[in-house]
C-alpha positions as CSV (number, residue, x, y, z in Angstrom):
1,X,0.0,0.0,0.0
2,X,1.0,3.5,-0.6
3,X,1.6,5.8,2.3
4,X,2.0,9.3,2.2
5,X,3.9,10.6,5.7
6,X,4.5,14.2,6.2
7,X,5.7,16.3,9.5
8,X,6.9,19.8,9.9
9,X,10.2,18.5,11.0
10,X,12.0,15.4,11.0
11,X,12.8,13.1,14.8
12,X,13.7,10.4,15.3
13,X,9.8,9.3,15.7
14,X,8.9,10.1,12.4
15,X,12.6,8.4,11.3
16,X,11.3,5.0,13.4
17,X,7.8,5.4,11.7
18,X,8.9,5.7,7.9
19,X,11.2,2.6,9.0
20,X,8.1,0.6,10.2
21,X,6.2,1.4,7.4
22,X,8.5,0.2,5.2
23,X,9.7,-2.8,7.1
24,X,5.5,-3.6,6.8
25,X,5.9,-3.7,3.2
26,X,4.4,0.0,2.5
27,X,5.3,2.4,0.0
28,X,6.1,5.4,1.8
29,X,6.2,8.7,0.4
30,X,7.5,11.4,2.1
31,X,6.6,15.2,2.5
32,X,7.0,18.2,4.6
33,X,10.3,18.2,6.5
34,X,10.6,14.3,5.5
35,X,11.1,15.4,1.6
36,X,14.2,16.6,0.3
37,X,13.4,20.2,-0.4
38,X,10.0,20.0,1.1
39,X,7.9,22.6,2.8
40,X,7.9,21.9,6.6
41,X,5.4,24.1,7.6
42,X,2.1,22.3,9.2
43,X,-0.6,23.7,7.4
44,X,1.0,23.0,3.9
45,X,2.4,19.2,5.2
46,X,-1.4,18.5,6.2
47,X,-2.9,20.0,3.0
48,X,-0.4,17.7,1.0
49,X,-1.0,14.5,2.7
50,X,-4.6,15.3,2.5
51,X,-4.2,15.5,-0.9
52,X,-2.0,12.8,-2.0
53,X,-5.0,10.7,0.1
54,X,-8.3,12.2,-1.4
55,X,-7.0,12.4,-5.3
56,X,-5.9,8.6,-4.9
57,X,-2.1,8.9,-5.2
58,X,-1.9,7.4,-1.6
59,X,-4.3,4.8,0.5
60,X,-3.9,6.4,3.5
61,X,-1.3,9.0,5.2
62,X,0.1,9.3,8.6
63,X,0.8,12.9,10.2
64,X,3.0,14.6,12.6
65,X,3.3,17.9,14.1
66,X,4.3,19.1,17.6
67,X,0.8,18.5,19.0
68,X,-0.9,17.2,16.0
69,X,-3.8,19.3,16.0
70,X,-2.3,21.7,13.1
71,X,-1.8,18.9,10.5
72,X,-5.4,17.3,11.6
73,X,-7.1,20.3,11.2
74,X,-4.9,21.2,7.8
75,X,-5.9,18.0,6.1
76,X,-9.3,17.8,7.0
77,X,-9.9,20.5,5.1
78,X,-9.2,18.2,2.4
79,X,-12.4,17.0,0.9
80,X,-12.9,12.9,1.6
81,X,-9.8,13.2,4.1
82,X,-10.5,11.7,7.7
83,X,-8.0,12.5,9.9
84,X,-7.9,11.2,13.4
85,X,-5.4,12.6,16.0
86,X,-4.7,10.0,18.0
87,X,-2.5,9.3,21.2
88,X,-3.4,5.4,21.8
89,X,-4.0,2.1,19.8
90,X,-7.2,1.9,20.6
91,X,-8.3,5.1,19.8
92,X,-6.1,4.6,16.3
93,X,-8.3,1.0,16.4
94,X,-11.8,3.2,16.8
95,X,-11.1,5.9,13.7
96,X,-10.7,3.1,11.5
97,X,-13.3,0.1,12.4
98,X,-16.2,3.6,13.0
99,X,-15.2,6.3,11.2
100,X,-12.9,4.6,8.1
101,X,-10.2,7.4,8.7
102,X,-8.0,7.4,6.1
103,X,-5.0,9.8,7.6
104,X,-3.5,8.8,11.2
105,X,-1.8,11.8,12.9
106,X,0.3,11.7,16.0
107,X,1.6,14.4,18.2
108,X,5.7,14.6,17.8
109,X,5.4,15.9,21.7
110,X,3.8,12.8,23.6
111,X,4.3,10.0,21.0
112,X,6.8,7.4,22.0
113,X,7.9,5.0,19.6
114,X,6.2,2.1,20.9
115,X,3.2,3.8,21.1
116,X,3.6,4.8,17.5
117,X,4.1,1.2,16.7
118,X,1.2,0.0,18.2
119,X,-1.1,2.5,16.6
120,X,0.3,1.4,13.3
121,X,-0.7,-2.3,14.6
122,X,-4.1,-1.5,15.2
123,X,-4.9,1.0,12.5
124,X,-3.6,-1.6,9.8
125,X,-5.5,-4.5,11.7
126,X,-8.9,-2.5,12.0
127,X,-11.2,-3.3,9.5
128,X,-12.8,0.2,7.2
129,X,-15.6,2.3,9.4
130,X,-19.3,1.6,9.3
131,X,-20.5,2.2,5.8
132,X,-23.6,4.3,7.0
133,X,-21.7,7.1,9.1
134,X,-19.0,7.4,6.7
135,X,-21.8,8.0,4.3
136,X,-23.0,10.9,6.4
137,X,-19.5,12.3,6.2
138,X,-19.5,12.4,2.4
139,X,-23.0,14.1,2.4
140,X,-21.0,16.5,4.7
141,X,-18.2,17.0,2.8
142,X,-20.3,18.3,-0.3
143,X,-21.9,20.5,1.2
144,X,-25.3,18.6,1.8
145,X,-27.4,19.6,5.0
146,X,-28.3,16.4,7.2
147,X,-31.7,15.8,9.3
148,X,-31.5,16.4,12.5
């Protein structure tokens, strides 16, 4: 699968992440701070993932800033992005199987590496969200009003 990764700098988190992505047989593609020559600032790493993820260039994309808010917030402004800050596997577990996120972001401040790892473990062992919801989300996404 192809993974876009980006981060407004480069640690050795996002280092250990590209490396388990790859060793998990992933086509990683780098941005932001992670790319030669690449713009490390948040909002344009988020918009980029987002993106590479809604136009079908990547399946999915995992994010990085300090707190991981300012790349969540930058690709969900990506129309059919779903990115889900998360800070544990089973909240990582919960975007996927309910809401069929499609961009994993972690905060470069509270992230350990094994805590990185097992939020790749359960995001890439959760099956896609509930069909119905997700649904919702798309009406959302164009624009279209839902009941209340």
């Amino acid at each position: 699968m192809k993974i876009a990764l980006g981060s407004d700098d480069s640690t050795p988190l996002t280092d250990f992440v590209a490396e388990d992505l790859a060793r998990r047989g992933h086509d990683v593609v780098r941005t932001g701070a992670l790319a030669p020559g690449g713009d490390p600032r948040w909002p344009a790493v988020g918009a980029l993932v987002g993106t590479l993820v809604a136009n079908g260039d990547c399946a999915q994309g995992v994010l990085f800033c300090y707190t991981g808010t300012g790349v969540s917030m930058a690709a969900n402004k990506v129309r059919g992005v779903r990115a889900a800050l998360c800070h544990d596997a089973q909240t990582a577990d919960g975007a996927r199987r309910w809401n069929d996120a499609n961009v994993l972001v972690m905060s470069l401040r509270s992230t350990s590496a094994e805590e990185a790892r097992e939020m790749l473990d359960a995001w890439f062992a959760a099956p896609p969200g509930d069909a119905e919801d997700v649904e919702m989300v798309r009406m959302l996404d164009q624009g279209t009003a839902l009941d209340p």
